[in-house]
C-alpha positions, -999 to 999 in steps of 0.1 A, spaced: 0 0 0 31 28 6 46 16 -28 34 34 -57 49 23 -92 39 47 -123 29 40 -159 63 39 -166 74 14 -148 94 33 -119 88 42 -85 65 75 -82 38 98 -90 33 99 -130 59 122 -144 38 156 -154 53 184 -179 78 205 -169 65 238 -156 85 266 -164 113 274 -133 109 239 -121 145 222 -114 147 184 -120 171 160 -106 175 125 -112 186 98 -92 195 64 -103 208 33 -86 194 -3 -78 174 -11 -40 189 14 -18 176 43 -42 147 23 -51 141 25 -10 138 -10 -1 115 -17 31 106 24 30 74 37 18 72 65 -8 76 92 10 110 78 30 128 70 -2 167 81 0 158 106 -32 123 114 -14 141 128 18 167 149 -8 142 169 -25 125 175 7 156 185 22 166 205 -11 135 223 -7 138 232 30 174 249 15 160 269 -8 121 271 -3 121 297 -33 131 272 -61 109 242 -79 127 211 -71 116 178 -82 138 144 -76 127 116 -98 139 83 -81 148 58 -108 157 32 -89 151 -5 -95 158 -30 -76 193 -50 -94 201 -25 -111 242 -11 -123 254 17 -141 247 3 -177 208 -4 -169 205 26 -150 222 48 -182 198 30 -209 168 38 -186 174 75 -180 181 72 -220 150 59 -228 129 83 -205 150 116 -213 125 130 -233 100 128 -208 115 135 -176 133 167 -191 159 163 -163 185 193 -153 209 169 -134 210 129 -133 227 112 -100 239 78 -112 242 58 -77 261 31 -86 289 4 -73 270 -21 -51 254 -42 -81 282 -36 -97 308 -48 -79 284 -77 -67 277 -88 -104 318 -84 -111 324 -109 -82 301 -133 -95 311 -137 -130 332 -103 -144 324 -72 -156 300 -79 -184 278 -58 -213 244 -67 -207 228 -53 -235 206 -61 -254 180 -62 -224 167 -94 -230 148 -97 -197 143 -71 -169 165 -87 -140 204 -91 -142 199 -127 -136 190 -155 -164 190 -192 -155 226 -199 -161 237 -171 -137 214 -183 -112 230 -218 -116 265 -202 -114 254 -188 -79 249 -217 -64 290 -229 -57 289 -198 -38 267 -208 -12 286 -228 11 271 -256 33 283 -242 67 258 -223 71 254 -202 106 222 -198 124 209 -177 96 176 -173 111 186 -168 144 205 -140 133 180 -121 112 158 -121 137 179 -104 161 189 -81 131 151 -73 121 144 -68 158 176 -42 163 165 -25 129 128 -19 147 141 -5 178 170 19 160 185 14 195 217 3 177 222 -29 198 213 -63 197 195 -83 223 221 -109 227 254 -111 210 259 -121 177 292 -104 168 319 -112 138 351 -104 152 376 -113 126 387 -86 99 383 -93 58 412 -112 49 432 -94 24 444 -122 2 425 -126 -35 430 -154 -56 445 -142 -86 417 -146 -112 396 -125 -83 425 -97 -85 423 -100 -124 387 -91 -124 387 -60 -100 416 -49 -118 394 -57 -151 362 -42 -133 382 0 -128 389 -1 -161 353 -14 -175 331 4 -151 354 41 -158 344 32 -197 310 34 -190 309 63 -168 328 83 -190 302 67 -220 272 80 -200 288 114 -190 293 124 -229 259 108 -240 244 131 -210 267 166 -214 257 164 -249 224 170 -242 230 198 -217 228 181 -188 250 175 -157 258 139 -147 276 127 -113 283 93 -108 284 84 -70 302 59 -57 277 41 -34 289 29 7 292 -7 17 293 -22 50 331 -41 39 340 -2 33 331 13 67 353 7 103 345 3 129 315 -21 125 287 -19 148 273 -56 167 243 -54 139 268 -47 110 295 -75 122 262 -98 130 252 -91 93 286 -92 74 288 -128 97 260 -144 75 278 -125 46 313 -142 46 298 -172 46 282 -169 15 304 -154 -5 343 -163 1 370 -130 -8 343 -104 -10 351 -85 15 386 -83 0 378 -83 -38 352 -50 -28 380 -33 -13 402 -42 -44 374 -32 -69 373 0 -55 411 7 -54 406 3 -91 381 27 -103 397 53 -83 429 45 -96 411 51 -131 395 78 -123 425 96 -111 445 81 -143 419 100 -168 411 130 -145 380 121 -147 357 153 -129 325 136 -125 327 109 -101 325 115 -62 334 87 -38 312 80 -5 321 48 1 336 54 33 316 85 42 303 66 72 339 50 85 340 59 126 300 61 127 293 40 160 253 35 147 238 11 127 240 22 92 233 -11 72 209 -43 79 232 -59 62 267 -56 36 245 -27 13 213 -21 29 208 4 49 185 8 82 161 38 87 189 59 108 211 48 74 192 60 51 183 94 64 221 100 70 227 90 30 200 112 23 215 144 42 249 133 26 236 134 -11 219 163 -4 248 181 9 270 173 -17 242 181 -48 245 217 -27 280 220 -31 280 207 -72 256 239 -74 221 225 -75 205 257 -56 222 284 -74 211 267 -109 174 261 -97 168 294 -83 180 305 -120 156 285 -133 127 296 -108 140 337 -118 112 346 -143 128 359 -178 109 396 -185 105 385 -222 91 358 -214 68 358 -184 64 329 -162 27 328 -149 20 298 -130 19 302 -96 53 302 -74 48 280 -43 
């Protein structure tokens, strides 16, 4: 009932036409922009345009949240592509990383298009998934439970300890050092792809690095519990993450490339419980990445550009009404 999906297939009221002085930004990304678990209204890009509008309650902001659930950097391009046209937008956030690197891990950085179905995962893949998953499993149940349970309370603790102690190992196999290496170069191609198909068009893109609970120390009882179930699923992640991420800003700083912004460790020495589990984040965590994109689309210029927008031009005169 607090999940409204429009016409066009993404999260939100129907997209209207642009009113003159209105300002739109875009935000991409796969569950966490999506808002997994949060109604509408709590969304991560729900919370920035209301905080964008507290800023500046002058100016006509509008945050479209184009989020899907799976989703990486080459899905989210092609769908803010396909819906240009429409949306009209002024600025387009591309939250990316998590799926990213997850997908990476799994099998290497690959092209998926054509889109031949609507989820990154066919049969095949699914199959391929399945070696991951190791027998030792721990009390997974046990554990979400007292996860869900912390999550509810937003005390930050959990009601009996359920704690991971032991750090990432560093070590990568070498075919999993290959395909980080691999994955800096492939996922700078496509941002800098997507950054000329956008500019060309007039618009600004910025392509966020997203946070991950294997980027951020110290870990909280409800993080460590989390990233417990974690490791045992998926051997070297912790350490192939870290090495992923090494690359792209290696190759970022390699082509000087201006667009990207890096907050995956913008919550290292928070004491609270930011994620549920490795990516997703809790309610505390997900009003603290709103504040921080918002914050950051203030200092790339957002307000000075939208109360441009919202100026009327005297040869032109705006008459809707101004909020």
């Amino acid at each position: 009932p607090y999940i409204s999906i429009n016409s066009e297939g993404f999260r939100g009221a129907e997209v209207t036409p642009k009113v003159p002085g209105e300002y739109r930004i875009v935000i991409t990304g796969a569950s966490i922009s999506y808002g997994l678990y949060f109604p509408d209204d709590q969304t991560m890009p729900a919370l920035v345009e209301r905080l964008l509008q507290e800023e500046c309650p002058s100016c006509r902001f509008r945050v479209y949240n184009l989020g899907i659930e799976g989703y990486d950097l080459q899905r989210d391009s092609a769908l803010v592509e396909r819906l240009f046209d429409k949306i009209q937008p002024d600025f387009i956030v591309f939250y990316a990383g998590g799926a990213d690197v997850n997908y990476a891990y799994v099998w290497g950085y690959r092209p998926h298009e054509p889109f031949t179905h609507d989820g990154p995962f066919n049969e095949e893949q699914l199959q391929a998934l399945q070696p991951f998953y190791r027998k030792t499993w721990i009390d997974y149940l046990r554990i979400t439970r007292l996860v869900a349970t912390a999550i509810k309370s937003e005390r930050g603790v959990l009601p009996e300890p359920a704690v991971y102690g032991e750090a990432f190992g560093t070590f990568l196999p070498p075919d999993f050092a290959d395909r980080a290496a691999d994955f800096g170069r492939r996922f700078s191609d496509d941002m800098e792809r997507a950054a000329r198909m956008f500019e060309e068009r007039g618009v600004t893109p910025l392509f966020v690095f997203m946070p991950n609970a294997v980027y951020k120390n110290p870990l909280s009882p409800l993080e460590s519990s989390a990233l417990k179930i974690f490791d045992t699923i998926y051997p070297h992640y912790g350490a192939f993450s870290l090495a992923a991420l090494a690359a792209v800003r290696q190759e970022v700083l390699r082509r000087n490339f201006r667009s990207f912004r890096d907050f995956s460790d913008i919550f290292d020495g928070v004491p609270d419980d930011i994620f549920y589990d490795f990516i997703h984040m809790t309610p505390r965590g997900n009003r603290e990445l709103a504040r921080q994109m918002a914050l950051l689309l203030v200092r790339e210029g957002v307000i000075e550009k939208a109360r441009r927008a919202s100026t009327p031009n005297p040869s032109t005169p705006d008459r809707s009404r101004v909020p």
